[in-house]
N, CA, C and O atoms as a Maestro MAE file, in Angstrom:
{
 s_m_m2io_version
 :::
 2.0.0
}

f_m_ct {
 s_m_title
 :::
 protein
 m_atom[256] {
  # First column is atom index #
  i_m_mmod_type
  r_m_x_coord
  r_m_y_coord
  r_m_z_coord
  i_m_residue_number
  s_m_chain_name
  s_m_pdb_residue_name
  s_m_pdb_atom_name
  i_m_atomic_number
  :::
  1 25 -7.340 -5.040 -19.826 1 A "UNK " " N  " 7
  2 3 -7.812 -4.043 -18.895 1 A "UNK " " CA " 6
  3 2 -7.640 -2.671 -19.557 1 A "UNK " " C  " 6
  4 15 -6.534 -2.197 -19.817 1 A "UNK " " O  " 8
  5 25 -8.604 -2.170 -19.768 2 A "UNK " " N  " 7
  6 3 -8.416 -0.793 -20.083 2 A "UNK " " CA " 6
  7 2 -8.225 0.223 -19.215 2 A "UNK " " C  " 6
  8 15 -8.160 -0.083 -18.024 2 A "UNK " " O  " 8
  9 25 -8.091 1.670 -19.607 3 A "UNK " " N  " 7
  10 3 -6.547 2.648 -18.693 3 A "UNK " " CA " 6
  11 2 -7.859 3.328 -18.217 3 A "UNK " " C  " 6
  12 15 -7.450 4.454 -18.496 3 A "UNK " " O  " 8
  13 25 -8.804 3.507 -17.844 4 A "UNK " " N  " 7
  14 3 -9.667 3.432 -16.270 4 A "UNK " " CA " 6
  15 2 -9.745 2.690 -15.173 4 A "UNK " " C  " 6
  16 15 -9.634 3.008 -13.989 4 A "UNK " " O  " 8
  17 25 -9.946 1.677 -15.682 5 A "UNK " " N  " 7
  18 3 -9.423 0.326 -14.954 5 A "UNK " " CA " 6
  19 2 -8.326 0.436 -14.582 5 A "UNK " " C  " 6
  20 15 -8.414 1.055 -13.521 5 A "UNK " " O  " 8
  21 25 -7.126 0.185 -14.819 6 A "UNK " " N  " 7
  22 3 -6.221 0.668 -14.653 6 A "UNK " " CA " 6
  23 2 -5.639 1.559 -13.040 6 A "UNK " " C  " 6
  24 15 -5.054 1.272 -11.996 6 A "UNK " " O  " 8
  25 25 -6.300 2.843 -13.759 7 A "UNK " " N  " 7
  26 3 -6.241 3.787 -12.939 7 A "UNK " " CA " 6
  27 2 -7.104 3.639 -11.647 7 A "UNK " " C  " 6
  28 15 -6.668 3.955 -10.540 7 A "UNK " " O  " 8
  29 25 -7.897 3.322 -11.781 8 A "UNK " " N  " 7
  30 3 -9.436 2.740 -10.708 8 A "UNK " " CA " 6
  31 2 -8.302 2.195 -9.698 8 A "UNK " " C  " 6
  32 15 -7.843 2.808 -8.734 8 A "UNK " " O  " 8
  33 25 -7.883 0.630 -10.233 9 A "UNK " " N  " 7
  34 3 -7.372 -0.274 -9.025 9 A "UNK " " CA " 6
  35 2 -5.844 0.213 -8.552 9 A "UNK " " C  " 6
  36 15 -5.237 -0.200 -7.565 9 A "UNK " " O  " 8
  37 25 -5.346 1.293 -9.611 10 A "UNK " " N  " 7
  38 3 -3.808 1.737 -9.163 10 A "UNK " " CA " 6
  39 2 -4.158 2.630 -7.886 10 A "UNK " " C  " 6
  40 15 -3.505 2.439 -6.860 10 A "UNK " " O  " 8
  41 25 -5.053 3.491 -7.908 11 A "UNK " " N  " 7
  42 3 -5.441 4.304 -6.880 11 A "UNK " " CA " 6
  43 2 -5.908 3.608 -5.745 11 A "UNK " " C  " 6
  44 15 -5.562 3.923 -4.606 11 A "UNK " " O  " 8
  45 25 -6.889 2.423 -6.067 12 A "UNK " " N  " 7
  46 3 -7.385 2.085 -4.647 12 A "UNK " " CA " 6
  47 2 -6.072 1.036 -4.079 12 A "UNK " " C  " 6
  48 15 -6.123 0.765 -2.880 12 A "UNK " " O  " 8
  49 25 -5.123 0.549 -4.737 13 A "UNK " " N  " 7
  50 3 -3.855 -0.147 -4.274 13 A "UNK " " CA " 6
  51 2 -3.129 1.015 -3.229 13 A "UNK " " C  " 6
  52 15 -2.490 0.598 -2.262 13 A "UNK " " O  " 8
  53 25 -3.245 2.309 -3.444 14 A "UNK " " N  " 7
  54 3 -2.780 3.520 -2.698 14 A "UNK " " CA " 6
  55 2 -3.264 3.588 -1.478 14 A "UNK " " C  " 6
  56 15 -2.700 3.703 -0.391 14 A "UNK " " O  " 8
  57 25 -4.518 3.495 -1.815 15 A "UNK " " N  " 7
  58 3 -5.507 3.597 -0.260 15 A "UNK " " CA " 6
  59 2 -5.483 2.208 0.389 15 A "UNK " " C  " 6
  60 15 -6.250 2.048 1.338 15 A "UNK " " O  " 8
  61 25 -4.966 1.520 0.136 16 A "UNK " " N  " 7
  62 3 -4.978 -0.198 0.922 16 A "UNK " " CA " 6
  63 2 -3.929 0.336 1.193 16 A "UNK " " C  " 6
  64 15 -4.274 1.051 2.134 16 A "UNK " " O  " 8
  65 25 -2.770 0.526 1.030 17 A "UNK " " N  " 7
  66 3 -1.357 0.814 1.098 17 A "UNK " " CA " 6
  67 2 -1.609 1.890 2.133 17 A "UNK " " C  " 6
  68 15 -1.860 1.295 3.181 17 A "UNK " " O  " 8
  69 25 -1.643 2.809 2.269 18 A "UNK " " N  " 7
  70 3 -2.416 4.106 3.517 18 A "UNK " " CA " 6
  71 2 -2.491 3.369 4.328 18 A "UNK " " C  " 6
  72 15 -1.526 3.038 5.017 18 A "UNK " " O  " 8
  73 25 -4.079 2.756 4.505 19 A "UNK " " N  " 7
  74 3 -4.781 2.084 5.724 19 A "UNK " " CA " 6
  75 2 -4.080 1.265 6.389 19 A "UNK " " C  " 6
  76 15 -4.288 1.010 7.576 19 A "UNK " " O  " 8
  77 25 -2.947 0.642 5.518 20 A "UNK " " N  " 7
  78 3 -1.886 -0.797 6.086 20 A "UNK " " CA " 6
  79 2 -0.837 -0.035 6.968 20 A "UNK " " C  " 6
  80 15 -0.197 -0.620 7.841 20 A "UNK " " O  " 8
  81 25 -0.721 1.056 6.744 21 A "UNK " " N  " 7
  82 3 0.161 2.109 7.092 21 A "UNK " " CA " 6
  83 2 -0.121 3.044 8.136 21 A "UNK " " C  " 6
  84 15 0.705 3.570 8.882 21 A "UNK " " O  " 8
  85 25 -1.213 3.185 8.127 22 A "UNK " " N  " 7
  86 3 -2.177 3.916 9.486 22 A "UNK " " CA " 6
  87 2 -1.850 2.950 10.221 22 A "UNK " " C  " 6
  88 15 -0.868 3.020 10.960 22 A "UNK " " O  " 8
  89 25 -2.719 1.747 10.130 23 A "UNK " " N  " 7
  90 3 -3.004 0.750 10.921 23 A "UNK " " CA " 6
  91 2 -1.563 -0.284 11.766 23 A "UNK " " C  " 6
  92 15 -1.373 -0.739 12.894 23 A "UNK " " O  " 8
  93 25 -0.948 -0.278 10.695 24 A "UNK " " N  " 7
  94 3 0.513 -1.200 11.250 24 A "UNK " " CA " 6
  95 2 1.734 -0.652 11.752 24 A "UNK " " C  " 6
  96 15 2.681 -1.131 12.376 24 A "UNK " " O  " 8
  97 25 1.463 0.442 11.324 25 A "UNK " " N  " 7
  98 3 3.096 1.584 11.420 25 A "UNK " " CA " 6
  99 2 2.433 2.268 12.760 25 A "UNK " " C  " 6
  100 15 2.595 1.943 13.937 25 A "UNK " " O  " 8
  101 25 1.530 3.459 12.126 26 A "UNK " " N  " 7
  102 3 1.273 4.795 12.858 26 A "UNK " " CA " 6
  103 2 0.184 4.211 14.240 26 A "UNK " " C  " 6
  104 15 0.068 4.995 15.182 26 A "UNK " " O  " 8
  105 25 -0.535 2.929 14.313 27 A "UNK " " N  " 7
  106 3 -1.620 2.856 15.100 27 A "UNK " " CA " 6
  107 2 -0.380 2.241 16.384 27 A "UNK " " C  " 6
  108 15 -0.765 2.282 17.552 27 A "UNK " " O  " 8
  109 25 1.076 1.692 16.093 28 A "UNK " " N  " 7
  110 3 1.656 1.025 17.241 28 A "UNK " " CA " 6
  111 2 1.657 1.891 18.390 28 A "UNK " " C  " 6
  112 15 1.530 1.560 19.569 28 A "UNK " " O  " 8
  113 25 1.817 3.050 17.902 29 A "UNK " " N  " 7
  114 3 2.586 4.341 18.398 29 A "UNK " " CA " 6
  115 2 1.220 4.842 19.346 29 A "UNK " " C  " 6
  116 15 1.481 5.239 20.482 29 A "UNK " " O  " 8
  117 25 0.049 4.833 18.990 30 A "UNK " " N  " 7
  118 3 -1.003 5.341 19.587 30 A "UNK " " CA " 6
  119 2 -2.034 4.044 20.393 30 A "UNK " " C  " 6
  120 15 -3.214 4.125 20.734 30 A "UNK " " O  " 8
  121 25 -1.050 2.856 20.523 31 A "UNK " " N  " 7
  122 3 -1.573 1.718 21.848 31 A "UNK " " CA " 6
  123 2 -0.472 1.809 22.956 31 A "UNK " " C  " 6
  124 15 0.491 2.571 22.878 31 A "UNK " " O  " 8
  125 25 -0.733 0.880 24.082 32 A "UNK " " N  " 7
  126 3 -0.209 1.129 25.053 32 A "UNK " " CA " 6
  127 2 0.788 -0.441 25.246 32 A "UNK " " C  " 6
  128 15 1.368 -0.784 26.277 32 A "UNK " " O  " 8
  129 25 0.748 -1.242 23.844 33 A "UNK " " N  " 7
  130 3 1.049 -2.240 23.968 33 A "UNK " " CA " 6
  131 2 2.677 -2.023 23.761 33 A "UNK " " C  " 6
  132 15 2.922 -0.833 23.562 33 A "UNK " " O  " 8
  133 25 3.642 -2.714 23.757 34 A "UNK " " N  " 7
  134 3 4.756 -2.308 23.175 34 A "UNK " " CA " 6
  135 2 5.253 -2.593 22.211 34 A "UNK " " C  " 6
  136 15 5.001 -3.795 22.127 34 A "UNK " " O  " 8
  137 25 5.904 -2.282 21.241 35 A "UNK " " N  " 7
  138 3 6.428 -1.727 20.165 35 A "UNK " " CA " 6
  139 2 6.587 -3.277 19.488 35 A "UNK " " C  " 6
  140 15 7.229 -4.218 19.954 35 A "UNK " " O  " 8
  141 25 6.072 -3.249 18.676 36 A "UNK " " N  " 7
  142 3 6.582 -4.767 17.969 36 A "UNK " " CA " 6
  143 2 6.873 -4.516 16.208 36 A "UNK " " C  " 6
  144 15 6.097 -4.302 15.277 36 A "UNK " " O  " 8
  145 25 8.747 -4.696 16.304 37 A "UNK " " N  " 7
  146 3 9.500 -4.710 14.791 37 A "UNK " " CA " 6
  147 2 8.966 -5.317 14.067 37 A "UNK " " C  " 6
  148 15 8.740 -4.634 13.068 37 A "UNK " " O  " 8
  149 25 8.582 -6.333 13.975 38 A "UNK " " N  " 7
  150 3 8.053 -7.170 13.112 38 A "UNK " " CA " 6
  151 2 6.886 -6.586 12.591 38 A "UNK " " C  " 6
  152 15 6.512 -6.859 11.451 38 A "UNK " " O  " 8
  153 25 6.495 -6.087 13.059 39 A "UNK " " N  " 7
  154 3 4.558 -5.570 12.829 39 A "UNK " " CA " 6
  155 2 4.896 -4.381 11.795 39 A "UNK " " C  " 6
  156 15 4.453 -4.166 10.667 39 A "UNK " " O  " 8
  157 25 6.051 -3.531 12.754 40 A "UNK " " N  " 7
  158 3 6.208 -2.349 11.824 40 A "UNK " " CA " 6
  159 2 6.715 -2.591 10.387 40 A "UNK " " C  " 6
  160 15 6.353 -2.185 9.283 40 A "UNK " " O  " 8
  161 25 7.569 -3.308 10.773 41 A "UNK " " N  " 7
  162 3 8.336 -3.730 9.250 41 A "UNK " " CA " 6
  163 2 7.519 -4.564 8.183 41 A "UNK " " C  " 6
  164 15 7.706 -4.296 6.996 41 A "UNK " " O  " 8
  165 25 6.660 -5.521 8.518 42 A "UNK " " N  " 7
  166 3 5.343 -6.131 7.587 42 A "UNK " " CA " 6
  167 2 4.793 -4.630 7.237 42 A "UNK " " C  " 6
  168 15 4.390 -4.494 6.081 42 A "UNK " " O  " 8
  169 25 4.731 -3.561 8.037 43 A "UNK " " N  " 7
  170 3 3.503 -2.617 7.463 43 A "UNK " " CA " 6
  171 2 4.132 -1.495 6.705 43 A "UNK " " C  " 6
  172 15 3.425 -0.786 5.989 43 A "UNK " " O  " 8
  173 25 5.551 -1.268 6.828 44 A "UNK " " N  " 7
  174 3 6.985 -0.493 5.701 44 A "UNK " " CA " 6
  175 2 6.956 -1.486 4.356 44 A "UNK " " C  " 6
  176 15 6.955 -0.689 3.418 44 A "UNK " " O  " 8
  177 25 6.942 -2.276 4.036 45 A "UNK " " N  " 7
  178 3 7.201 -3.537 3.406 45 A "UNK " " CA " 6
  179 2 5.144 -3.904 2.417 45 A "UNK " " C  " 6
  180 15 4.828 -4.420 1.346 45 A "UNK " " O  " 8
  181 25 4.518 -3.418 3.309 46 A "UNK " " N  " 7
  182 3 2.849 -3.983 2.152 46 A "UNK " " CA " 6
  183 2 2.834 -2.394 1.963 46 A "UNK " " C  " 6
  184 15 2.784 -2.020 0.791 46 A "UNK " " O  " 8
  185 25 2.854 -1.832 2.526 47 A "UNK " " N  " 7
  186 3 2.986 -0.084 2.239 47 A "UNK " " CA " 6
  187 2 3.451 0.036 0.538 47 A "UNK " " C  " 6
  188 15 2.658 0.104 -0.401 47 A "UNK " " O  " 8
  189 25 4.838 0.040 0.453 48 A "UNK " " N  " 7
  190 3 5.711 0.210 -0.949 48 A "UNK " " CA " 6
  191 2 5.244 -1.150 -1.677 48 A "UNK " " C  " 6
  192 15 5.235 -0.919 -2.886 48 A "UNK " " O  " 8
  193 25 4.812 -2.619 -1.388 49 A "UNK " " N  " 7
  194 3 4.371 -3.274 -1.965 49 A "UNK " " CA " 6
  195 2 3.021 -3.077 -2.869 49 A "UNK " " C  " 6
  196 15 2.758 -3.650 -3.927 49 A "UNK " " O  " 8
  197 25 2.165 -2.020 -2.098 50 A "UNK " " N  " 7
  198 3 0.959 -1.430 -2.346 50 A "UNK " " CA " 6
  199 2 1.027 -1.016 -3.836 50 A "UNK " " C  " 6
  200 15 0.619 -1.553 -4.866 50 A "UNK " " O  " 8
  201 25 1.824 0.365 -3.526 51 A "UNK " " N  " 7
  202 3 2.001 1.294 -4.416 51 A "UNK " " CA " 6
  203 2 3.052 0.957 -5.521 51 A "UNK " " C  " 6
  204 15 3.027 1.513 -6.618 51 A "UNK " " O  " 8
  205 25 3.836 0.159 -5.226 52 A "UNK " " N  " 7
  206 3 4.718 -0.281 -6.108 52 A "UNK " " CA " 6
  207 2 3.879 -1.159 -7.381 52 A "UNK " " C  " 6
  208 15 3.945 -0.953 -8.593 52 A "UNK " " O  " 8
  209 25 3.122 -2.144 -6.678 53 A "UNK " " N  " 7
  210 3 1.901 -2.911 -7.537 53 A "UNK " " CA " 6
  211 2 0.677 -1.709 -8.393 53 A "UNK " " C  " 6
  212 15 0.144 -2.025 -9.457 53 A "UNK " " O  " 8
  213 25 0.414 -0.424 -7.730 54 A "UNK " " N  " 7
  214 3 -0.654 0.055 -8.337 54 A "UNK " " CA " 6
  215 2 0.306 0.938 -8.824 54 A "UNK " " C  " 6
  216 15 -0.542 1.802 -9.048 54 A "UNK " " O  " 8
  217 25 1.629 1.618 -9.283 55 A "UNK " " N  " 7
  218 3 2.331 2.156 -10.441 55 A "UNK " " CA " 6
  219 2 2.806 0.744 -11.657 55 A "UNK " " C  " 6
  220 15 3.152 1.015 -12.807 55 A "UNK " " O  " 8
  221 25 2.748 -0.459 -11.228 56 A "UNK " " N  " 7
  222 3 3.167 -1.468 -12.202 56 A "UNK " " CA " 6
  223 2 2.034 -1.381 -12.811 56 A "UNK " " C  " 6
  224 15 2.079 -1.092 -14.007 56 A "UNK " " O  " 8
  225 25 0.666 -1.612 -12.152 57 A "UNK " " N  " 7
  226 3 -0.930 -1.940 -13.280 57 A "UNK " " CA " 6
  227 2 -0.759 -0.447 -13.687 57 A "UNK " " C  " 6
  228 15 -0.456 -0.548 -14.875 57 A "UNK " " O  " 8
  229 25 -0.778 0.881 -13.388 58 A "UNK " " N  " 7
  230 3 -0.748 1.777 -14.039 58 A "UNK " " CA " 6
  231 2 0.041 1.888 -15.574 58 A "UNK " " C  " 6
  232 15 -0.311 2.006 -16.747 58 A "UNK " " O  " 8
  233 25 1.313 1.777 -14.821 59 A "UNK " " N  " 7
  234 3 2.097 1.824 -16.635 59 A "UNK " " CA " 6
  235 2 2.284 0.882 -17.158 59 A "UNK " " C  " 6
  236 15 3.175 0.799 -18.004 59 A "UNK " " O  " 8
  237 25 1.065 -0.717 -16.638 60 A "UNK " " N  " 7
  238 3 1.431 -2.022 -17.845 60 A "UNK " " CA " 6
  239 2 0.487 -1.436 -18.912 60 A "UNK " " C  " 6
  240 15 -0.349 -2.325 -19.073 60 A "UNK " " O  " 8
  241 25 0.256 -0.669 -19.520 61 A "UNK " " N  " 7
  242 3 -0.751 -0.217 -20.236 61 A "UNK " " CA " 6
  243 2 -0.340 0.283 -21.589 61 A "UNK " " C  " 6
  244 15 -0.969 0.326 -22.646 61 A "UNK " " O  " 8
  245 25 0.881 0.648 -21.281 62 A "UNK " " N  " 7
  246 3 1.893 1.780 -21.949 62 A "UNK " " CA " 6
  247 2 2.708 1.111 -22.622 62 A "UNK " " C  " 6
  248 15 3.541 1.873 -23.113 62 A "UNK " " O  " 8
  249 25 2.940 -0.272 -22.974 63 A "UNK " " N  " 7
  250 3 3.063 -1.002 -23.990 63 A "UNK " " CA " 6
  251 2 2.710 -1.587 -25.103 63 A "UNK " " C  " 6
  252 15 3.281 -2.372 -25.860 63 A "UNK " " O  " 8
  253 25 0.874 -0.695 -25.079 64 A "UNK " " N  " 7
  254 3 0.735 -1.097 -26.815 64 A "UNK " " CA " 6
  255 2 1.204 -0.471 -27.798 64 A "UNK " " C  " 6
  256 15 1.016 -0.887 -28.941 64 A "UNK " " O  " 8
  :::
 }
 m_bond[255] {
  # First column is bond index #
  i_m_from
  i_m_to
  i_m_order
  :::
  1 1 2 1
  2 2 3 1
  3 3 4 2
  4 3 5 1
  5 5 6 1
  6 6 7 1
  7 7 8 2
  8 7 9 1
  9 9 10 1
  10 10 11 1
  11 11 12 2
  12 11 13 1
  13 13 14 1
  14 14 15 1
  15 15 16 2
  16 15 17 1
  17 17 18 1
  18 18 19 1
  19 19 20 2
  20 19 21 1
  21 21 22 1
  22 22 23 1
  23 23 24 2
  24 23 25 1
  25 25 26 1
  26 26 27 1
  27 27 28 2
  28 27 29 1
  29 29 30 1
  30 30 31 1
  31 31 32 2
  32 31 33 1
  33 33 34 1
  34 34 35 1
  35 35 36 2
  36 35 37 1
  37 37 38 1
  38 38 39 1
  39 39 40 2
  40 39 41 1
  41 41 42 1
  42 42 43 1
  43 43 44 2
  44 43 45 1
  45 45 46 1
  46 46 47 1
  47 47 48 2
  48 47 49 1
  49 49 50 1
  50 50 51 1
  51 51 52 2
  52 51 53 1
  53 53 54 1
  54 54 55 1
  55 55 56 2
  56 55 57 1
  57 57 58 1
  58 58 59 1
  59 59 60 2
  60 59 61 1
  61 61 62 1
  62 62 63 1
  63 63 64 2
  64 63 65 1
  65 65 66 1
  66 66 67 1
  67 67 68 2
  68 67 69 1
  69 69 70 1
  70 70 71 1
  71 71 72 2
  72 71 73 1
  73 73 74 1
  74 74 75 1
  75 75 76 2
  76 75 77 1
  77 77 78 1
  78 78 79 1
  79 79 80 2
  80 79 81 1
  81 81 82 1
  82 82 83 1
  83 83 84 2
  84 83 85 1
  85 85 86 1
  86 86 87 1
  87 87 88 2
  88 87 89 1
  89 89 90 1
  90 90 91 1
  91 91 92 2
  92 91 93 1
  93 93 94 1
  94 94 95 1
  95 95 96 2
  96 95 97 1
  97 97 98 1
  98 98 99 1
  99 99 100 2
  100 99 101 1
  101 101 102 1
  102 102 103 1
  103 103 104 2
  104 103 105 1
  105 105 106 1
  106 106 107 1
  107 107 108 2
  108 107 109 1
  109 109 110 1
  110 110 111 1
  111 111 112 2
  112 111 113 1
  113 113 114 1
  114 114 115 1
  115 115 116 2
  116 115 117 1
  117 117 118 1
  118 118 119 1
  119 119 120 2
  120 119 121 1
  121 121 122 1
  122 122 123 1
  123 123 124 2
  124 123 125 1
  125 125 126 1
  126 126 127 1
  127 127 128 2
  128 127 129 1
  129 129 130 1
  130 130 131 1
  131 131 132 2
  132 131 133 1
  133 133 134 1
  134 134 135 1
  135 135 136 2
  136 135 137 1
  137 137 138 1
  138 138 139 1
  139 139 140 2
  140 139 141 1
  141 141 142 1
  142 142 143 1
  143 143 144 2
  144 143 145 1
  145 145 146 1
  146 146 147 1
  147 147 148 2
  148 147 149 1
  149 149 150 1
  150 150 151 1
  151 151 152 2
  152 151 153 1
  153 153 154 1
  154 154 155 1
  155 155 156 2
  156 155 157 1
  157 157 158 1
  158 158 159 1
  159 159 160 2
  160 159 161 1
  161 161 162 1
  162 162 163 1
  163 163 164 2
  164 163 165 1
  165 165 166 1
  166 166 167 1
  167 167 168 2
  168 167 169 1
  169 169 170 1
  170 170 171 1
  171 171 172 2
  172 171 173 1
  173 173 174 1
  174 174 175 1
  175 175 176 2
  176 175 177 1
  177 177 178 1
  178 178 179 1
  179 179 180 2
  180 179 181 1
  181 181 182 1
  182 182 183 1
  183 183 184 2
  184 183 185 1
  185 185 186 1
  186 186 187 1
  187 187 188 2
  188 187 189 1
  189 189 190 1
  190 190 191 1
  191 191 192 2
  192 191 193 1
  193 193 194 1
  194 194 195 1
  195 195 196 2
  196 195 197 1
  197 197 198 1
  198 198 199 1
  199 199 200 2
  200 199 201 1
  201 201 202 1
  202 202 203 1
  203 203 204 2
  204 203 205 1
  205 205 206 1
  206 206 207 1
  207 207 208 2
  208 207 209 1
  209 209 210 1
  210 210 211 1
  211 211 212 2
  212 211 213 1
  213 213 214 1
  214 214 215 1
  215 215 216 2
  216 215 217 1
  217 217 218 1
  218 218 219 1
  219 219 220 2
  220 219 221 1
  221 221 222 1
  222 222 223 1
  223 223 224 2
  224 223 225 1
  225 225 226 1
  226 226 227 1
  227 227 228 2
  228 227 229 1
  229 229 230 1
  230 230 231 1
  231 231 232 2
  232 231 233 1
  233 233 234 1
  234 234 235 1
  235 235 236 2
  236 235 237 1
  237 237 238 1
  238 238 239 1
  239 239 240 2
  240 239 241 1
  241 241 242 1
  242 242 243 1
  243 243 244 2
  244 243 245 1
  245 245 246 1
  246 246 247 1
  247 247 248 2
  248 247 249 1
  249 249 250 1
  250 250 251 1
  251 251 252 2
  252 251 253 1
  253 253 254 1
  254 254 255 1
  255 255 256 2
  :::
 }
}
């Protein structure tokens, strides 16, 4: 994979990571349903999984 590539899918791993984060964290707060830990914590948890995965493809690069 070359370091566009790279960079391409490290960034859009950011924005999946966002949307999982809008959607699972910040959207509980703005229904009328009640509060469910589990939901939040899957969406704290793919959040840093996100970004944690698109800084790993970023600097696997940096080993030739």
């Amino acid at each position: 994979m070359n370091e566009n590539q790279r960079k391409f899918i490290s960034d859009k791993l950011g924005t999946l990571g966002n949307i999982a984060a809008g959607a699972l964290i910040f959207g509980q707060f703005l229904s009328e349903e009640a509060f469910r830990f589990p939901l939040f914590l899957f969406g704290v948890v793919f959040w840093i999984t996100c970004y944690l995965a698109g800084y790993l493809i970023l600097k696997g690069g940096d080993q030739e």
